[in-house]
Rosetta silent file (secondary structure, phi, psi, omega in degrees, C-alpha in Angstrom):
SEQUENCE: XXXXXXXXXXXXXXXXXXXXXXXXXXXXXXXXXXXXXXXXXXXXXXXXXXXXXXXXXXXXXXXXXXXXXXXXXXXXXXXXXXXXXXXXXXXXXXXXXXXXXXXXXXXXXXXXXXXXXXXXXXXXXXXXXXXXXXXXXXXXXXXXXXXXXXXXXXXXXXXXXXXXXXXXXXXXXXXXXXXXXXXXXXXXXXXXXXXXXXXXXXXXXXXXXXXXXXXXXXXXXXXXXXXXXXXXXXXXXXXXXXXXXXXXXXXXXXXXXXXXXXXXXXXXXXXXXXXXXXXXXXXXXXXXXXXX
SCORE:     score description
SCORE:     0.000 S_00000001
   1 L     0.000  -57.203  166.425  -19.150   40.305    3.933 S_00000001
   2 H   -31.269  -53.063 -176.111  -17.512   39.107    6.970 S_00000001
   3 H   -62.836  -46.418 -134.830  -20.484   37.343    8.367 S_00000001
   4 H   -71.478  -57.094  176.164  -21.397   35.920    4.536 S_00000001
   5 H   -55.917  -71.497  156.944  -17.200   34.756    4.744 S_00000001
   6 H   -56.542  -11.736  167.034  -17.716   33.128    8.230 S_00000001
   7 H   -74.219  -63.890  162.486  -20.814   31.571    7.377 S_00000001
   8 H   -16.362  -46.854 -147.749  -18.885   29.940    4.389 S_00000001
   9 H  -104.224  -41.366 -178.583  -16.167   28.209    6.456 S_00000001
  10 H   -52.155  -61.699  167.169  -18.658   27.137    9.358 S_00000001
  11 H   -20.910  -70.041 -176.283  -20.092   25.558    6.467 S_00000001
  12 H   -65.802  -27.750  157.276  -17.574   24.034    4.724 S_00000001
  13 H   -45.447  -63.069 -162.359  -16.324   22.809    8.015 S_00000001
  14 H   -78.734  -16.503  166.015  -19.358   21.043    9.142 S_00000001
  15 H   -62.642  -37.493 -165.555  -19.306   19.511    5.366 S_00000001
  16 H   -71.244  -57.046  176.639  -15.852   18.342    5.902 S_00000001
  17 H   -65.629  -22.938  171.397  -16.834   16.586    9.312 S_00000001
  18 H   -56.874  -55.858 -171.444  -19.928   15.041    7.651 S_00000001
  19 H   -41.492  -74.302 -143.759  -17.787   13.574    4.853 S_00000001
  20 H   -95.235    3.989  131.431  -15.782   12.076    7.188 S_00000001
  21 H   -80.584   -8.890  162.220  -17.972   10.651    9.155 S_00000001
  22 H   -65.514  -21.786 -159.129  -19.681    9.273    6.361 S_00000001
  23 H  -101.497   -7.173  169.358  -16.431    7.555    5.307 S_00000001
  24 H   -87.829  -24.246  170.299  -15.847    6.488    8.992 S_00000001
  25 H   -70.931  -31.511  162.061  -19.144    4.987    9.292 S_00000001
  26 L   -91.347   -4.380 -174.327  -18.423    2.851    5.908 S_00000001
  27 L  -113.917  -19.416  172.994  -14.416    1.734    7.163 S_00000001
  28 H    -0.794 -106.028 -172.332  -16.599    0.932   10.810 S_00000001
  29 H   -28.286  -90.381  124.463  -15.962   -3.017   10.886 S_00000001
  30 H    34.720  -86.357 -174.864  -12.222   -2.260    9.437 S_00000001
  31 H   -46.386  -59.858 -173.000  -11.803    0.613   12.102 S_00000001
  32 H   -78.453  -31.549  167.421  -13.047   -1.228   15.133 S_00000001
  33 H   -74.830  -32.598 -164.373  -10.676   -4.520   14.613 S_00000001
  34 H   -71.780  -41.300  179.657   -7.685   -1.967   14.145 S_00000001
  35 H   -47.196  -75.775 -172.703   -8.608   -0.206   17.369 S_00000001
  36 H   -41.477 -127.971  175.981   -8.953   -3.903   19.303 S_00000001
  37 H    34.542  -69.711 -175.499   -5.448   -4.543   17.530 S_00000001
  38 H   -48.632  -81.733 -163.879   -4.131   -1.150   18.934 S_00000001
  39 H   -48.293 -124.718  -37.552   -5.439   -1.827   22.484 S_00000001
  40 H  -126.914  -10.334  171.830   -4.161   -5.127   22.381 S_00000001
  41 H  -115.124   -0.739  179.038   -0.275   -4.100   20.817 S_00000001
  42 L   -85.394  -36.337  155.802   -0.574   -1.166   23.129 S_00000001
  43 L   -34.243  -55.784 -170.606   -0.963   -3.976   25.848 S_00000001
  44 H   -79.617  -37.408  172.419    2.210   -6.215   24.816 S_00000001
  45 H   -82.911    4.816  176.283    4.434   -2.926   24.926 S_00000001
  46 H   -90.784  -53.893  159.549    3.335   -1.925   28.206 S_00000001
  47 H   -11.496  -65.498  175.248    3.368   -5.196   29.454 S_00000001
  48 H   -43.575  -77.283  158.427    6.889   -5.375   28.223 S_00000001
  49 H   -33.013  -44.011  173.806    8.131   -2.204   30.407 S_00000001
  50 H   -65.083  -59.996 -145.345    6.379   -4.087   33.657 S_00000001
  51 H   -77.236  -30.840 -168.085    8.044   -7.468   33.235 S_00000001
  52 H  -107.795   -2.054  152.514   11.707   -5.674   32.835 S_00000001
  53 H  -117.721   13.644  160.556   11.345   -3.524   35.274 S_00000001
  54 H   -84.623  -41.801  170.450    9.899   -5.836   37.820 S_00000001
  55 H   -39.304  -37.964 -171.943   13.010   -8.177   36.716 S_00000001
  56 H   -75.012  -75.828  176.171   15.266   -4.885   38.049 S_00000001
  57 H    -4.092  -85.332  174.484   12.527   -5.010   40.928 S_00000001
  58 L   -59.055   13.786  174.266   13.523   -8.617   41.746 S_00000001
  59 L    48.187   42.561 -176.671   17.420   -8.150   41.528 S_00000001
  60 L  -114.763   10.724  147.949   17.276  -10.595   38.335 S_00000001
  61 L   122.036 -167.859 -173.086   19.444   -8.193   36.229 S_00000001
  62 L    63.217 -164.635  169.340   18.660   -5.684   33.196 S_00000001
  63 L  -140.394  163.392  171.582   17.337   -2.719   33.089 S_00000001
  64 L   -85.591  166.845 -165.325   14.444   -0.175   32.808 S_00000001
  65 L  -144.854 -159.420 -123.628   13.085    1.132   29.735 S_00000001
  66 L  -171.001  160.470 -177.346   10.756    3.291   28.197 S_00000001
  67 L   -64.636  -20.525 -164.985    8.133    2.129   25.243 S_00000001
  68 L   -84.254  -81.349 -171.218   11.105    2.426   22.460 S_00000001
  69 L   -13.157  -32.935 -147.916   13.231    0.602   24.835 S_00000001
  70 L   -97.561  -13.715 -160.225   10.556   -2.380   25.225 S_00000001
  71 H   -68.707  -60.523  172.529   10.145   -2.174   21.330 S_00000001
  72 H   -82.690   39.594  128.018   13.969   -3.278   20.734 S_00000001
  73 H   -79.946  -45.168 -175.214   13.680   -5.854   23.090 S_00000001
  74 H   -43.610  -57.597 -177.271   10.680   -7.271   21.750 S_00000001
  75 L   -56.584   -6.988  162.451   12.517   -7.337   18.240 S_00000001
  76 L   -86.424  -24.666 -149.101   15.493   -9.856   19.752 S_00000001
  77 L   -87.738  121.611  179.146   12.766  -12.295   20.658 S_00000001
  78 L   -15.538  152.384 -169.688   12.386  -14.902   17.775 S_00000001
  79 L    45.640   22.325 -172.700   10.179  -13.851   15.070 S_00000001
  80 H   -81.692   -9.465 -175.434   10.597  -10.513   16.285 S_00000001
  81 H   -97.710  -53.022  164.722   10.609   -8.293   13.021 S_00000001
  82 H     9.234  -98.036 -157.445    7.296  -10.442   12.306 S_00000001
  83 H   -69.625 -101.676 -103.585    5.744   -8.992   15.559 S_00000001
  84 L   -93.186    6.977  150.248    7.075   -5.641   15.670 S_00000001
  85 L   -68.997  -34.491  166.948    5.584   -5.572   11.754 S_00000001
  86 H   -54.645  -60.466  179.373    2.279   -6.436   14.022 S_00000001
  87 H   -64.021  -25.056  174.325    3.084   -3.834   16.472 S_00000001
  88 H   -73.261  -68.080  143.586    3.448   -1.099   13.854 S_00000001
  89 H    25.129  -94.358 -159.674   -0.354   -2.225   12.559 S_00000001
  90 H   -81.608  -33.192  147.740   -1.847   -2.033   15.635 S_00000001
  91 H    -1.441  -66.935 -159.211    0.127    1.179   17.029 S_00000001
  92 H   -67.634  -19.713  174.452   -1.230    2.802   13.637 S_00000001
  93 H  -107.702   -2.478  168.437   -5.188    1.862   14.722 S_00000001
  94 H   -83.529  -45.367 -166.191   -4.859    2.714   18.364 S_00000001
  95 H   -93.928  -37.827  172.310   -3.834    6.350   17.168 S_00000001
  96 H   -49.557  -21.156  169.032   -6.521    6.437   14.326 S_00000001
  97 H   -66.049  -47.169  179.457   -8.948    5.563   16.883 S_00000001
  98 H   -55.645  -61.296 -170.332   -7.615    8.208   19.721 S_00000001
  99 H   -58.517  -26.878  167.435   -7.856   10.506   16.637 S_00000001
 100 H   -54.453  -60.761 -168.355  -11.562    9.491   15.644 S_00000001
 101 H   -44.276  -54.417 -173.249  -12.305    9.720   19.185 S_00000001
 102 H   -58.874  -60.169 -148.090  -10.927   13.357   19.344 S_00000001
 103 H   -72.050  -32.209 -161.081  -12.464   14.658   15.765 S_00000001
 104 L  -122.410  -20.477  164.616  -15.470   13.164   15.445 S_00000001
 105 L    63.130   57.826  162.899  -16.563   12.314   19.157 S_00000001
 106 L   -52.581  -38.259 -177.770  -18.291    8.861   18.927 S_00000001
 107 L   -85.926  -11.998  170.699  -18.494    8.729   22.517 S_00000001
 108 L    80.078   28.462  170.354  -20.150   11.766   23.065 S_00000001
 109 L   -78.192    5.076 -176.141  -18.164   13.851   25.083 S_00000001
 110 L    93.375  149.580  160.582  -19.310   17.293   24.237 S_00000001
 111 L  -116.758   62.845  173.461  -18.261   20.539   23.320 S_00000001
 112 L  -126.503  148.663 -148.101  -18.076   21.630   26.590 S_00000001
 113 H   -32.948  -66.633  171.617  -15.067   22.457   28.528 S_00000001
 114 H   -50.408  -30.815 -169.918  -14.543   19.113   30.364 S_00000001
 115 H   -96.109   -6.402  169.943  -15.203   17.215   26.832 S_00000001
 116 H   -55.040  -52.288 -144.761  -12.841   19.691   25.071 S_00000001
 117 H   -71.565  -52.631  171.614  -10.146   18.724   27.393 S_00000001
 118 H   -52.171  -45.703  174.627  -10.794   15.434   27.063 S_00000001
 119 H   -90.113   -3.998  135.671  -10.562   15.049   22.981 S_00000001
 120 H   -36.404  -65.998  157.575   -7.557   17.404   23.297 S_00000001
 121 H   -23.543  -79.409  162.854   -6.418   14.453   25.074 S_00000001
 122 H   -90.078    0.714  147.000   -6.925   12.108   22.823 S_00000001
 123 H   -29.014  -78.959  173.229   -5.578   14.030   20.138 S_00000001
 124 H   -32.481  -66.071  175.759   -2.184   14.198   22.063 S_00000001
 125 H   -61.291  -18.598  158.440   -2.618   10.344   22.258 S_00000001
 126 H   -63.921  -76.432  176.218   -3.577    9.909   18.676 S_00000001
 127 H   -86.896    2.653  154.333   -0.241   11.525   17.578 S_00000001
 128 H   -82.436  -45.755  165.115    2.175   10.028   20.168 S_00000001
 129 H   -54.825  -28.750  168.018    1.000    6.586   18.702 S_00000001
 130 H   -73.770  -37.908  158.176    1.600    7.724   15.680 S_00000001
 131 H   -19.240  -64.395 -160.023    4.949    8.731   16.746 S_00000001
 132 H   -82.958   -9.145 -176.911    5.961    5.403   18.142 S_00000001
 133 H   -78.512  -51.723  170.993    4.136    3.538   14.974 S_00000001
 134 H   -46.472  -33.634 -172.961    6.923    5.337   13.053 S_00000001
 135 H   -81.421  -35.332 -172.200    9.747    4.394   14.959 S_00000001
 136 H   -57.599  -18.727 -176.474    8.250    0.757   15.306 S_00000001
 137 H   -70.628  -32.027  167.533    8.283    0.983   11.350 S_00000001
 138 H   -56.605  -69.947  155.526   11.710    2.091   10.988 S_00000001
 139 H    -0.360  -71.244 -153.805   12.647   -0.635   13.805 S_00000001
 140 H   -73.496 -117.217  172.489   10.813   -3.700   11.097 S_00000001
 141 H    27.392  -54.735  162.858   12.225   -1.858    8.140 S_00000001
 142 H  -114.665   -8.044  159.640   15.969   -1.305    8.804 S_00000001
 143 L    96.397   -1.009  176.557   16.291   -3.649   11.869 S_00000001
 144 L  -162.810  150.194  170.733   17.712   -0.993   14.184 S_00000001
 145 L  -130.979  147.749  167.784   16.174    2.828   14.876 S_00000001
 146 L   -61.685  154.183 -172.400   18.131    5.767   16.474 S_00000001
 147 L  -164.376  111.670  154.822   16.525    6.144   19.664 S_00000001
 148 L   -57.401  140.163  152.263   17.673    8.548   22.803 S_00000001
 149 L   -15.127  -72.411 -173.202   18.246    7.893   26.176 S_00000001
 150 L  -126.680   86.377 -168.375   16.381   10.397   27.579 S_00000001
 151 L  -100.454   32.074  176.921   14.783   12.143   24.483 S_00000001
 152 H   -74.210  -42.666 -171.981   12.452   14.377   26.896 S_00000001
 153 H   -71.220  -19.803  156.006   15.300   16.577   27.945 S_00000001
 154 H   -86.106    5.882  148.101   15.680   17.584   23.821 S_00000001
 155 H   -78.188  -34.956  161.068   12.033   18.443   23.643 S_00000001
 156 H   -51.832  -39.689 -166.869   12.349   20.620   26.950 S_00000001
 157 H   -70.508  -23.175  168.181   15.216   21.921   25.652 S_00000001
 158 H   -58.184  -42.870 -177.866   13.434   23.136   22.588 S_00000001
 159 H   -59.454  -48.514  159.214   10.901   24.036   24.621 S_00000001
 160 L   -65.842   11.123  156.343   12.888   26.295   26.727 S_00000001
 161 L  -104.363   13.001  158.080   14.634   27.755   24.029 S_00000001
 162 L   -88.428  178.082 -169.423   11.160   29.521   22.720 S_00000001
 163 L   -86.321  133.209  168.113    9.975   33.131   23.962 S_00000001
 164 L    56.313   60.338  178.727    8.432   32.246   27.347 S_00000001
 165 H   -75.995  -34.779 -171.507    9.998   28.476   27.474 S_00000001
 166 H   -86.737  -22.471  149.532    9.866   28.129   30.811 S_00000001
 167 H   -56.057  -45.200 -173.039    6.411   28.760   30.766 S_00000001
 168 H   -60.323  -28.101 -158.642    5.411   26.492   28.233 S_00000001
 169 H   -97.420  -18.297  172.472    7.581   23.456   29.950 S_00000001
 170 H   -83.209  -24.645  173.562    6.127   24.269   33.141 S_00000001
 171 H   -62.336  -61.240  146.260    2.490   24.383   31.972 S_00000001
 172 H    12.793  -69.741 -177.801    3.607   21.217   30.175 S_00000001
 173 H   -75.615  -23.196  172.950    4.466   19.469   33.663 S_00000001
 174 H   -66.492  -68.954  174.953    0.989   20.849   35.135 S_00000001
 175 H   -20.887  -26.096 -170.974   -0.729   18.945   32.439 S_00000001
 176 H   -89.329  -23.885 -156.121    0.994   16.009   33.024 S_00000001
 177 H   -84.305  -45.920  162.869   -0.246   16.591   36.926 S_00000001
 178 H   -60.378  -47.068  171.355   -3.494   16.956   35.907 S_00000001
 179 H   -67.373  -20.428 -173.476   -3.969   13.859   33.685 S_00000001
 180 H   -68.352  -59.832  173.835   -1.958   11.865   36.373 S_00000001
 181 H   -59.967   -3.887  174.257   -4.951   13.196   38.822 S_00000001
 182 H   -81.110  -11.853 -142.978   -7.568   11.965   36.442 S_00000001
 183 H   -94.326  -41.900  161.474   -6.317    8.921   36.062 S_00000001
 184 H   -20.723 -102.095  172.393   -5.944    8.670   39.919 S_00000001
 185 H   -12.224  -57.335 -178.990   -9.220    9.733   40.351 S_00000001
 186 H   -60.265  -49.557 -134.630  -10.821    6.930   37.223 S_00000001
 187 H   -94.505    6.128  171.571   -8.842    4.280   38.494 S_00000001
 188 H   -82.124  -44.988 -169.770  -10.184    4.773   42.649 S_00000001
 189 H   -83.888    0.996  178.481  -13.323    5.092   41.298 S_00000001
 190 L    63.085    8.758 -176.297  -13.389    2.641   38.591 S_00000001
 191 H   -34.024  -35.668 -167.594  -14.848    5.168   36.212 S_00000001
 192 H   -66.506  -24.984 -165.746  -13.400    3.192   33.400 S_00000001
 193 H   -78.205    9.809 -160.331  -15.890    0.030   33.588 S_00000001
 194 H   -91.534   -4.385 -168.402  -18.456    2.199   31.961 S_00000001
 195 L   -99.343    1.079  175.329  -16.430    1.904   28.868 S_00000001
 196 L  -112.997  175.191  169.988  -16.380   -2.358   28.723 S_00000001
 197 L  -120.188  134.426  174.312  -18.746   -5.045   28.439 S_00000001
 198 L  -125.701   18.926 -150.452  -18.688   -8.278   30.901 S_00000001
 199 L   -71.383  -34.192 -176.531  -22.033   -9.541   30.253 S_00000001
 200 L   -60.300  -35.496 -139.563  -20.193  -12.962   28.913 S_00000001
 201 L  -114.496  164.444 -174.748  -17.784  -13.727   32.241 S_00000001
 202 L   -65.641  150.104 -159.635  -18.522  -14.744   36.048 S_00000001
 203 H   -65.790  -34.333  174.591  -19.079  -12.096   38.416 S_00000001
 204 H   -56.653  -34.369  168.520  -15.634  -13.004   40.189 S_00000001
 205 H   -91.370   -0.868 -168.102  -13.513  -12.540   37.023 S_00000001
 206 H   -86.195  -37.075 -163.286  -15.396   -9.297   36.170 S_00000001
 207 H   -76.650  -44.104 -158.682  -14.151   -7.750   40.187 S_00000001
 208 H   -68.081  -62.350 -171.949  -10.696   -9.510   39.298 S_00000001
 209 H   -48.296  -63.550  146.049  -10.220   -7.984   35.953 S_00000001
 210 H   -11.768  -65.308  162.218  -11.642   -4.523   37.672 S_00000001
 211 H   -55.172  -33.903  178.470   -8.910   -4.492   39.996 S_00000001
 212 H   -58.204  -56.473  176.162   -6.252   -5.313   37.409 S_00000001
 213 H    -4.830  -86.472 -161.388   -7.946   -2.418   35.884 S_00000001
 214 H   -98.085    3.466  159.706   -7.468    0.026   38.313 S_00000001
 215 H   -73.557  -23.665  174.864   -4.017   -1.085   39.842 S_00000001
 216 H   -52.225  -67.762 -171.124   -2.860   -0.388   35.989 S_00000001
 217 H   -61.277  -40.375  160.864   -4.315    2.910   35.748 S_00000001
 218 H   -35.392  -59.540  164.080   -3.176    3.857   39.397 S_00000001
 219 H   -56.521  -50.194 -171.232    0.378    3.086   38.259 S_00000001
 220 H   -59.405  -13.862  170.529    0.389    4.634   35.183 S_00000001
 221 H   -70.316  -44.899 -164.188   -0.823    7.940   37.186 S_00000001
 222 H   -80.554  -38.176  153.264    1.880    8.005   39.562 S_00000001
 223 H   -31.739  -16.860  145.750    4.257    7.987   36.577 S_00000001
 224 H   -38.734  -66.296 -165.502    2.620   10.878   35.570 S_00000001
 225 H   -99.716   -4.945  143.914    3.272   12.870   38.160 S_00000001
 226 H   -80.224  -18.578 -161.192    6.774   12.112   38.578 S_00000001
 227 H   -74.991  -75.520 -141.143    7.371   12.626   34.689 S_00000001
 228 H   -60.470  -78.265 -178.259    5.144   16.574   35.471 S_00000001
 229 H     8.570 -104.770  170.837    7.334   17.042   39.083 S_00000001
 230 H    -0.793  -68.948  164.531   10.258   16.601   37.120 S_00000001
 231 H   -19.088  -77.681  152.299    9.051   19.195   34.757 S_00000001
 232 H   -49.269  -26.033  179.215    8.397   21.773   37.019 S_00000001
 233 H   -90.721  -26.639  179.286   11.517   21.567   38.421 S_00000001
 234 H   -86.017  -19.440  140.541   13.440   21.738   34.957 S_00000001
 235 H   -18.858 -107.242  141.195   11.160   24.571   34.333 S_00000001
 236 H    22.377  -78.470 -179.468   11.709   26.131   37.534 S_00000001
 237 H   -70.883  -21.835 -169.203   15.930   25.587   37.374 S_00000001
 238 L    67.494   26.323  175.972   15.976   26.496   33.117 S_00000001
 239 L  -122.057  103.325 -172.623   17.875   22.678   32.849 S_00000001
 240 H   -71.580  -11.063 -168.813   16.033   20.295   30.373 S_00000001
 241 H   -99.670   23.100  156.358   18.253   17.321   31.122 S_00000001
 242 H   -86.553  -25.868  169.919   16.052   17.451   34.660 S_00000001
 243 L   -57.926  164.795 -172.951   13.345   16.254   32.786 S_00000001
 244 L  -138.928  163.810  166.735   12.491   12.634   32.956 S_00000001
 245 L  -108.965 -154.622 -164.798   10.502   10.073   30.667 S_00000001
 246 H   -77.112  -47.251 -164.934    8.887    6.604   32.072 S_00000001
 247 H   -81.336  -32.547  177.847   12.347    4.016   32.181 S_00000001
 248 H   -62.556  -56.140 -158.354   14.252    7.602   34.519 S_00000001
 249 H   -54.732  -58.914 -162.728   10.751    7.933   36.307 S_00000001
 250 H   -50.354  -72.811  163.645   11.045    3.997   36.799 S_00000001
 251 H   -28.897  -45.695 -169.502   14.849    4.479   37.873 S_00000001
 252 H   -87.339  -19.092  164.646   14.313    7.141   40.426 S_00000001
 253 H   -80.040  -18.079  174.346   12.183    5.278   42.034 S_00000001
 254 L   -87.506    5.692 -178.039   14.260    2.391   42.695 S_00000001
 255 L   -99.240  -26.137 -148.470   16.580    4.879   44.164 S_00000001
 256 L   -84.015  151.293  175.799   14.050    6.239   46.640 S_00000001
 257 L   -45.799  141.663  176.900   13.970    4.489   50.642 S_00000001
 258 L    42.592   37.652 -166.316   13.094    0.707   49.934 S_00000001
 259 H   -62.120   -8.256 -178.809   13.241    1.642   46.560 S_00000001
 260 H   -88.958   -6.745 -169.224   13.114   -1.830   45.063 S_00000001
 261 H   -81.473  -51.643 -177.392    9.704   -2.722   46.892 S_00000001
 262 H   -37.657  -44.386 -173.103    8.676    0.802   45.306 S_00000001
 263 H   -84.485  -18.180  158.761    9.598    0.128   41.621 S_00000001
 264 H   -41.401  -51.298  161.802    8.281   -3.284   42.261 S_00000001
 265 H   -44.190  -52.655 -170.758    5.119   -1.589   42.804 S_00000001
 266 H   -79.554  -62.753  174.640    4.704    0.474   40.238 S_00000001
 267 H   -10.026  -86.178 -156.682    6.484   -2.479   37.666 S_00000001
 268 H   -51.564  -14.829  160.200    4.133   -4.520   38.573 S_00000001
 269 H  -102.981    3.788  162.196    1.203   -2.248   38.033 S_00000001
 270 H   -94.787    9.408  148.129    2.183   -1.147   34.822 S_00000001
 271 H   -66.646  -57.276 -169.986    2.404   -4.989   33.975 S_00000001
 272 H   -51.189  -30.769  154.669   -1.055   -4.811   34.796 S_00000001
 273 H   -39.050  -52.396  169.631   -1.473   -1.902   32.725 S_00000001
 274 H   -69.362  -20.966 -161.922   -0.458   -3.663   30.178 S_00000001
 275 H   -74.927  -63.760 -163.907   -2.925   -6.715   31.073 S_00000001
 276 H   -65.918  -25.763 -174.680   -6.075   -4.027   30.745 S_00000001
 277 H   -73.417  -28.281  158.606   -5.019   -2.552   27.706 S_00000001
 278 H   -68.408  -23.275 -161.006   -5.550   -6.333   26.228 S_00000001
 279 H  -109.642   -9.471  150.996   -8.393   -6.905   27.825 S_00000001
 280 H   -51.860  -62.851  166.665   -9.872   -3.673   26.117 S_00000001
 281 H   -24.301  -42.231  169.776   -9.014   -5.429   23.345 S_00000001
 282 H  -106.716  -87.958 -176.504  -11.829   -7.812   23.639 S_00000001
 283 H   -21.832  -42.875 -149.074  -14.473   -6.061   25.575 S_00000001
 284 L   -59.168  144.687 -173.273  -13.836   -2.341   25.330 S_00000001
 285 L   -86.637  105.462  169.356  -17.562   -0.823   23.592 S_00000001
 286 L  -106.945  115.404 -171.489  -16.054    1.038   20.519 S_00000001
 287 L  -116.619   70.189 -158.119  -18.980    2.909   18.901 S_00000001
 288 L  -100.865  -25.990 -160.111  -16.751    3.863   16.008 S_00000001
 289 L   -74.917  -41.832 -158.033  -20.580    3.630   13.379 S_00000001
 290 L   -42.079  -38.509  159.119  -22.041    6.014   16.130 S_00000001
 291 L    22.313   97.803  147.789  -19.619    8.976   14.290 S_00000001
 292 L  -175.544    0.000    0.000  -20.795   12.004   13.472 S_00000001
């Protein structure tokens, strides 16, 4: 009976993922402009976060922010509930794609440890975009969204108010250590060009773009692993308002010896970050028919 009962469900499972790669394989065309859309509004808010905290960099005023943060600036800029009606859009196809990516594995990553980890990954990244596609919706919609400071220190604090919290938020902050070292790792090695096409452009803008590449991903790592640090230590102490998100991470660095060349650094490569995530936009090989 048992087996007869687990046979069922394998079934009915592997039915479920057929369907829905049949129906991803018929929304294809549809699916693959909303991804390019995604990368490409995922671009203009990172982008955003470089340019205002390179301004802080350069002692031209403001402050740093955080992806919400760059969202209600974008929305003072003329035409702005227009574009952040854009930005909700493409938000909403960069996380159905991270979520394709996870469920259905177009790319071929396996069911093996390393490719587990990896569409775990973009799972996580699937439903943080959806996350921020809500608030950008709210944003268009009523013209102003509640939005914390810091809202990491209330999810540690939830987190450390479960049985074994301080485990969970420090395994939390390893994770964050670990994707910070992949990213490291992709963006010395350039791992990432295996995923564009440059067949169109001169060999000279292909190494230039390449470099944008991996100073983007390089920044966006060491945020990473101040964000996990940060973790571990509110972990560590039991104090969630130790944790930090990207505009604190941004901050503390500008605090740090020569701290404005530092957040200049980093600014400027998560402008660049923002550059590559557009330039994914046109290149990146999205095998969204491949499905299945």
């Amino acid at each position: 009976m048992g087996q007869q009962t687990a046979s069922t469900l394998k079934g009915g499972v592997e039915g479920a993922q057929q369907a829905a790669a049949h129906a991803t394989r018929h929304a294809a065309p549809w699916l693959e402009a909303l991804a390019r859309f995604g990368y490409a509004s995922k671009g203009v808010v990172y982008g955003t976060v470089g340019l205002l905290a390179l301004s802080v960099a350069l002692g031209r005023g403001g402050a740093t922010t955080d992806t919400k943060g760059a969202l209600l600036r974008l929305q003072d800029l003329p035409a702005g509930t227009l574009l952040i009606w854009l930005l909700t859009l493409g938000l909403i196809g960069y996380a159905l794609w991270q979520l394709i990516r996870a469920a259905l594995d177009p790319e071929d990553q396996g069911h093996e440890a390393k490719g587990v980890v990896k569409r775990a990954g973009y799972a996580f990244s699937g439903v943080a975009n959806l996350g921020l596609a809500f608030f950008t919706a709210r944003l268009a919609l009523a013209g102003n969204a509640a939005r914390s400071q810091n809202s990491e220190d209330q999810v540690a604090g939830t987190v450390l108010n479960l049985p074994g919290g301080q485990l969970w938020l420090a395994l939390g902050g390893l994770i964050l250590l670990a994707v910070a070292a992949n990213q490291l790792y992709v963006a010395y090695g350039a791992k990432f060009m295996k995923r564009v096409t440059f067949t169109d452009l001169p060999a000279r803008t292909c190494d230039l773009l390449k470099r944008i590449g991996q100073v983007g991903i390089a920044s966006r790592g060491v945020l990473m692993v101040i964000m996990g640090v940060f973790a571990l230590l509110a972990a560590w102490n039991r104090k969630a308002s130790e944790t930090v998100g990207i505009s604190e991470a941004l901050t503390w660095l500008r605090t740090q010896p020569s701290g404005n060349l530092l957040l200049g650094a980093v600014a400027l490569g998560t402008l660049c970050y923002g550059v590559w995530c557009v330039v994914q936009a046109r290149y990146r090989r999205i095998r969204i028919e491949g499905a299945a």
